[in-house]
C-alpha positions as CSV (number, residue, x, y, z in Angstrom):
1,X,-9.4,-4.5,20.1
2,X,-8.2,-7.7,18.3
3,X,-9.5,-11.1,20.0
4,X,-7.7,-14.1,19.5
5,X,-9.2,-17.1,18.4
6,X,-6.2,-19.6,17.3
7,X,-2.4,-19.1,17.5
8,X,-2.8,-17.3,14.0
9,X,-5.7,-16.3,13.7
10,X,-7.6,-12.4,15.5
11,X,-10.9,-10.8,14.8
12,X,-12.1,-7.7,15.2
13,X,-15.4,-6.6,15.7
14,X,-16.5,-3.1,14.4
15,X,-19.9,-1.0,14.5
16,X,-21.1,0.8,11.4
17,X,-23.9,3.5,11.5
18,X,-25.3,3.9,8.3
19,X,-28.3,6.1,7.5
20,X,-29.2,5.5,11.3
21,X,-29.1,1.8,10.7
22,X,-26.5,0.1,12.9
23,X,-24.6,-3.1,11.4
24,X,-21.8,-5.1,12.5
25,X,-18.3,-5.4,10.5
26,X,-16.0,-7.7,11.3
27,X,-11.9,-7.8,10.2
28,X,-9.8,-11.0,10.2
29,X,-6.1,-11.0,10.7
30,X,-4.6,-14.4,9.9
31,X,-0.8,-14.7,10.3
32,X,0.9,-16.3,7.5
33,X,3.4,-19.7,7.2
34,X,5.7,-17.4,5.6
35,X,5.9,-14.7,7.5
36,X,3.5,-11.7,7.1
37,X,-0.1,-11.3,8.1
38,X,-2.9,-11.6,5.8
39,X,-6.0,-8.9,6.6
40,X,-9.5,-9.9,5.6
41,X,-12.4,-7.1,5.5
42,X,-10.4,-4.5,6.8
43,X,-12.6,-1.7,9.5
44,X,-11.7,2.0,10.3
45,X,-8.4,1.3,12.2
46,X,-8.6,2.7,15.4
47,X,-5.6,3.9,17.5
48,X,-5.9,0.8,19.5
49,X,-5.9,-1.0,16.3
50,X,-3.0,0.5,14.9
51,X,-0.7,-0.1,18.5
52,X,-2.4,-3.7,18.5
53,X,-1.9,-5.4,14.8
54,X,2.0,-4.4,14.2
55,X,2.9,-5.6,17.9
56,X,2.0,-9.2,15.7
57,X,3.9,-8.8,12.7
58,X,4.4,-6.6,9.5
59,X,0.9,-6.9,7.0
60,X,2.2,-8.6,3.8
């Protein structure tokens, strides 16, 4: 689920299991002056994920 932090600018946070070990990821969406959205450390795109970030705008 994305979380809004500025009027351009989501995160969203992710879980990764590796080799038992649990870390955190996190993915940055920023929305761009000319149109388009930038996406910053991209995680496993969930189906929420993919309804949530094209509701925004198109990634460029």
């Amino acid at each position: 689920m994305l979380q809004q932090l500025a009027p351009d600018l989501w995160i969203a946070d992710h879980r990764l299991k590796i080799m038992g070990a649990e870390f955190g990821a996190r993915m940055t969406v920023i929305r761009l002056g000319r149109g388009g959205l930038f996406v910053h450390s991209p995680v496993t795109l969930t189906p929420e994920l993919h309804a949530e970030i094209p509701k925004l705008e198109a990634v460029a």
